[in-house]
MARVOPA-413862 format. One record per residue (C-alpha): residue in one letter; x, y, z. Coordinates in nm, 4 decimals. Example, Ala and Ser with C-alpha at 12.3 -4.5 7.8 and 13.67 -1.06 7.14 Angstrom:
+------+----------+----------+----------+
! type !       c1 !       c2 !       c3 !
+------+----------+----------+----------+
!    a !   1.2300 !  -0.4500 !   0.7800 !
!    s !   1.3670 !  -0.1060 !   0.7140 !
+------+----------+----------+----------+
END
This chain:
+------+----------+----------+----------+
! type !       c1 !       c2 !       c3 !
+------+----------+----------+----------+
!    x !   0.0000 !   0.0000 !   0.0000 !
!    x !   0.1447 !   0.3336 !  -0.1049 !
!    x !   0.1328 !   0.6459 !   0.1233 !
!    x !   0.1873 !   0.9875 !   0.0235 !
!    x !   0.3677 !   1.2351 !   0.2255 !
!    x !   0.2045 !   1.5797 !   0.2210 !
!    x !   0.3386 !   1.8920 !   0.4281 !
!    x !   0.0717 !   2.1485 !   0.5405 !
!    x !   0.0185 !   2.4189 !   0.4536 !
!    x !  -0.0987 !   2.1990 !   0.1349 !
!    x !  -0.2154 !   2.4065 !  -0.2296 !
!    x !  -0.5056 !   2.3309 !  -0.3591 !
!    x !  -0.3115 !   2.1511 !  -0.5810 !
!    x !  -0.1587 !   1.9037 !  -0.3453 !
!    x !  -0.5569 !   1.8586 !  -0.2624 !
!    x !  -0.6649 !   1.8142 !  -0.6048 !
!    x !  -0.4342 !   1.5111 !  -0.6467 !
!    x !  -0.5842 !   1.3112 !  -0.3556 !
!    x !  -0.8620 !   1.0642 !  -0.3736 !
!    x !  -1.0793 !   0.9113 !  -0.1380 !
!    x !  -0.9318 !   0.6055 !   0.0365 !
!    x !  -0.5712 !   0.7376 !  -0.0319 !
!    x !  -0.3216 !   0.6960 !   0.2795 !
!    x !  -0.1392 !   1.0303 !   0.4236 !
!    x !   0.1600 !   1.1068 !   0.6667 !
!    x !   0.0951 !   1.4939 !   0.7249 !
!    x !   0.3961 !   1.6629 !   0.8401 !
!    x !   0.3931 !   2.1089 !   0.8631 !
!    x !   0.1371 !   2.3090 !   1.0367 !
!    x !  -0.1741 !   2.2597 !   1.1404 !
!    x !  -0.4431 !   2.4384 !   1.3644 !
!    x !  -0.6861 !   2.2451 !   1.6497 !
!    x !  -1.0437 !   2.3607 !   1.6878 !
!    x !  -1.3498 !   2.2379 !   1.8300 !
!    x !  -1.7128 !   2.3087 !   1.8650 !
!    x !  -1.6881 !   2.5832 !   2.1178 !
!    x !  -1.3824 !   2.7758 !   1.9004 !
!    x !  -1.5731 !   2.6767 !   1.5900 !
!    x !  -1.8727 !   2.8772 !   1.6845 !
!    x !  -1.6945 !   3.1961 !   1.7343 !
!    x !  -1.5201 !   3.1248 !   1.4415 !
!    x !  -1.8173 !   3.2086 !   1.2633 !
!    x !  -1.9540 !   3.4626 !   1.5031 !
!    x !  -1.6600 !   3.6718 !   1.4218 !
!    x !  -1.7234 !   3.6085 !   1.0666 !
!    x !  -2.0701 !   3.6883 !   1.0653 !
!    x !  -1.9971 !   4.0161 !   1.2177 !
!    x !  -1.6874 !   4.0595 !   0.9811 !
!    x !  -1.4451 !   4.0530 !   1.2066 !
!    x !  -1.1075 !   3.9373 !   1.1526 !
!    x !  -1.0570 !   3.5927 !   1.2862 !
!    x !  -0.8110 !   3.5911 !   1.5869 !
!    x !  -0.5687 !   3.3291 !   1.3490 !
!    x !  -0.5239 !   3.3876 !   0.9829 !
!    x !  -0.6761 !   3.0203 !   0.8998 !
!    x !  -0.6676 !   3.1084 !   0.5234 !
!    x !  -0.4999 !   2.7668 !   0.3211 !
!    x !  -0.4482 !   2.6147 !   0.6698 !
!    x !  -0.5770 !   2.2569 !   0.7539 !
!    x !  -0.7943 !   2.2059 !   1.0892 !
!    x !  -0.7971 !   1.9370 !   1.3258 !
!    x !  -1.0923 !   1.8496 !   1.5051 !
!    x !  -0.9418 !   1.7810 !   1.8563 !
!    x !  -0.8934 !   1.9151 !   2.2145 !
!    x !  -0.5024 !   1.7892 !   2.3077 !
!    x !  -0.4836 !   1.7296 !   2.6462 !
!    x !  -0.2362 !   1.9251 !   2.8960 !
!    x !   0.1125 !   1.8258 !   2.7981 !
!    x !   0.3239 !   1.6278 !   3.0656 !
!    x !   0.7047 !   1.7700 !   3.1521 !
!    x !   0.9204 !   1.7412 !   2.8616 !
!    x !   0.6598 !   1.7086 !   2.5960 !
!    x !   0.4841 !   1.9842 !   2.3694 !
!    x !   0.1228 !   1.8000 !   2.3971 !
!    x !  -0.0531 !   1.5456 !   2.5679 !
!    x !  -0.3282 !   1.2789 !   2.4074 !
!    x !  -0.4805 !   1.4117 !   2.1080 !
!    x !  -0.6974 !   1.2667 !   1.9315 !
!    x !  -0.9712 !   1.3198 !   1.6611 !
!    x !  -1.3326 !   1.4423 !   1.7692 !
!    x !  -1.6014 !   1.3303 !   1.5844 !
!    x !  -1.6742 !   1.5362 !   1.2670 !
!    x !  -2.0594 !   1.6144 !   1.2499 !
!    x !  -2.0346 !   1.8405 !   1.5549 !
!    x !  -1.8934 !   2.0614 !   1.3283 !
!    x !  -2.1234 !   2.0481 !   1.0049 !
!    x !  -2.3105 !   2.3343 !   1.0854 !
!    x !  -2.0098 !   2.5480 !   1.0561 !
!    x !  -1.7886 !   2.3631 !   0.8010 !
!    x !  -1.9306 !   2.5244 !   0.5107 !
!    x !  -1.8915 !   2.8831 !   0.6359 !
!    x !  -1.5332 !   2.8144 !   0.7506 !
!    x !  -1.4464 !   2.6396 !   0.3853 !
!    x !  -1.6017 !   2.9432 !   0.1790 !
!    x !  -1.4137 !   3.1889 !   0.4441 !
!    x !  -1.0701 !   2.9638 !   0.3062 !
!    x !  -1.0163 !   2.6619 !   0.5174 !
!    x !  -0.8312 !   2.4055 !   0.2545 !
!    x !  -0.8482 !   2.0836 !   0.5539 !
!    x !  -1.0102 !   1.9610 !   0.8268 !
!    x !  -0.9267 !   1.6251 !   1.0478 !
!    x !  -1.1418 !   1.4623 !   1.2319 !
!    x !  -1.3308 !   1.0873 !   1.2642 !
!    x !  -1.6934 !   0.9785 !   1.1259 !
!    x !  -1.8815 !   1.0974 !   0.8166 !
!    x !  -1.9986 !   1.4233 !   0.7139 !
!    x !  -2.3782 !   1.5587 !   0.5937 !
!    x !  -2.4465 !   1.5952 !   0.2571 !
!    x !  -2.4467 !   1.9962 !   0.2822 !
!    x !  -2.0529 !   1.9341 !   0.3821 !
!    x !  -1.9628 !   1.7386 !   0.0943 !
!    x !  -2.0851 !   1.9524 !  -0.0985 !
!    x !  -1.9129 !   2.2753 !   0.0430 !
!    x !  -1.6018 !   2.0448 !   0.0217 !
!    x !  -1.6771 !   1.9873 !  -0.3736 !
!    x !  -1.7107 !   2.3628 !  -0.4208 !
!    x !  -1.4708 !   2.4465 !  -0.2392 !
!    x !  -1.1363 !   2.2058 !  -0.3757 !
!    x !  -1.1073 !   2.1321 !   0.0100 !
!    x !  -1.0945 !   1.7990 !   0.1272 !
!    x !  -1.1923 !   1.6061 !   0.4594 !
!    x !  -0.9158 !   1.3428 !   0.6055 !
!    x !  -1.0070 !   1.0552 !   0.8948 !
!    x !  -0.7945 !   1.0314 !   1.1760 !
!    x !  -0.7902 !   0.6758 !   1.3703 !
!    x !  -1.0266 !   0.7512 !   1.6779 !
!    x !  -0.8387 !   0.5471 !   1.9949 !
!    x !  -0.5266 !   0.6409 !   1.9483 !
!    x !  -0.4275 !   0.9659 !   2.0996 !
!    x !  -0.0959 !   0.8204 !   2.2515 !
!    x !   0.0416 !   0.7626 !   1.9375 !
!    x !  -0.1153 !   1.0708 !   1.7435 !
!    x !   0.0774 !   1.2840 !   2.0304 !
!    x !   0.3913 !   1.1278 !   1.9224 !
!    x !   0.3220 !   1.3057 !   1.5881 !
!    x !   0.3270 !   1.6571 !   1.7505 !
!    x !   0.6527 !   1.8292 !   1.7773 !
!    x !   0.5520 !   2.1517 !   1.8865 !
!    x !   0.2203 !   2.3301 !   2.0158 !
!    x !   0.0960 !   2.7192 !   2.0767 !
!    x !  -0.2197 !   2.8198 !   2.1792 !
!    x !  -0.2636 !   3.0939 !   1.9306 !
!    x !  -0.6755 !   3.2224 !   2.0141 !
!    x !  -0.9138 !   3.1829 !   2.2533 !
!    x !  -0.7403 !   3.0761 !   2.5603 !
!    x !  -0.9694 !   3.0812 !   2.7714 !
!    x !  -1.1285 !   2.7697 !   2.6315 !
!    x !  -0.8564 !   2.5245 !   2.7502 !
!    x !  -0.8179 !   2.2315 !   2.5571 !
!    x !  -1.0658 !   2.4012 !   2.3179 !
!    x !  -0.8345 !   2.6718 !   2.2594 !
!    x !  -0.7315 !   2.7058 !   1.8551 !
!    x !  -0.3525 !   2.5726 !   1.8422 !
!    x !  -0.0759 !   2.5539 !   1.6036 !
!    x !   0.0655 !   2.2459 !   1.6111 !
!    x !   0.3598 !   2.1027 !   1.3922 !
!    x !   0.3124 !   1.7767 !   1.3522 !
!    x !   0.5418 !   1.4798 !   1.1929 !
!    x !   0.3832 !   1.2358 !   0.9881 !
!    x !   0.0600 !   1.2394 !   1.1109 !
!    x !  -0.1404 !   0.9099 !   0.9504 !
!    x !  -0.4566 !   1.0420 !   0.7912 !
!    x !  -0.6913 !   0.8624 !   0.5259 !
!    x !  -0.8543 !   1.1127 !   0.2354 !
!    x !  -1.2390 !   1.0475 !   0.3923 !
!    x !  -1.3951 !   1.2849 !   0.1017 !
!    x !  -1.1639 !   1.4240 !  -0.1825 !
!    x !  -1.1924 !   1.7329 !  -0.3497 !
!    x !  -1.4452 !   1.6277 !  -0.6103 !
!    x !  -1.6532 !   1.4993 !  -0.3333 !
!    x !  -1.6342 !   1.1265 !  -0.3081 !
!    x !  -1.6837 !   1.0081 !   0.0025 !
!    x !  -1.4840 !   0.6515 !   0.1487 !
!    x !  -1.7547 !   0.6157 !   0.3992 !
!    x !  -2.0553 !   0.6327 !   0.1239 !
!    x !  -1.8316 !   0.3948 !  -0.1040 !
!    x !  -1.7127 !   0.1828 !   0.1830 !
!    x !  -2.1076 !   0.1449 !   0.2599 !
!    x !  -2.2177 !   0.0533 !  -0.0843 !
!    x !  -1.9301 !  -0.1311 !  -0.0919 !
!    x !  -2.0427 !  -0.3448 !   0.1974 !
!    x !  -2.4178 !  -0.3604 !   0.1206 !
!    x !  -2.3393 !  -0.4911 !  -0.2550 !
!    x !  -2.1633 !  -0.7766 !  -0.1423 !
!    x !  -2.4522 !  -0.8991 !   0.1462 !
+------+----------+----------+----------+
END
């Protein structure tokens, strides 16, 4: 099984390229964000404000780290499950957003934002925040502090393993994985 190696920030280029099902070690920058960031996200762009973090071309992952022990730049970290975040996704993608991370399927209004958009949606292996930790060589809370783990943070990461969930022309593994598994019943 191949694997591509991607470094974020990614072009929509890179994104173009990918399909669904592909495997990715993400190395380069990244941002966290969660429901509670996510929502003034889009409070502050519905009042056009500036967001607090130019996330323009960045890639987002859906996750609350927590505190980091002595000697290391994170603690656990692992993926939060993706629907939570639906009802903002497509405002966040129009605003620029090329990425997100997370686990579980998306609605069909996401999918689509993520076909207009060029963006593209990757699955991170839920149960494994140890080793996803071990990915992260460095981590700033860079907005909203006051939400703790649900801060927004920039975190470089080292081949982080991701699978391409929904690709930039919208096919989705978890709708082809389904028919996939109903067609052979």
């Amino acid at each position: 099984m191949s694997v591509i190696h991607l470094t974020a920030p990614m072009s929509k280029e890179d994104l173009a390229a990918l399909s669904c099902g592909d495997n990715v070690l993400l190395s380069g920058v990244i941002y966290t964000a969660r429901d509670a960031a996510h929502a003034r996200l889009c409070a502050a762009l519905d009042a056009r404000e500036t967001l607090p973090v130019d996330l323009v071309g960045q890639t987002v992952f859906y996750a609350g780290p927590t505190p980091a022990m002595p000697g290391m730049p994170i603690g656990a970290i692992g993926p939060t499950t993706s629907v939570r975040m639906d009802a903002y996704t497509p405002a966040l993608l129009t605003y620029g957003i090329h990425a997100m991370i997370g686990k579980g399927q998306r609605g069909e209004e996401v999918r689509e934002a993520i076909r207009k958009q060029g963006a593209v949606y990757f699955a991170a292996i839920g149960g494994c925040a140890a080793y996803m930790a071990a990915c992260v060589t460095d981590c700033q809370v860079v907005a909203y502090e006051d939400l703790g783990t649900e801060s927004i943070k920039r975190l470089v990461v080292k081949d982080l393993p991701l699978t391409v969930a929904i690709d930039a022309r919208g096919n989705d593994y978890y709708r082809l994985g389904m028919h996939m598994y109903a067609s052979s019943m």
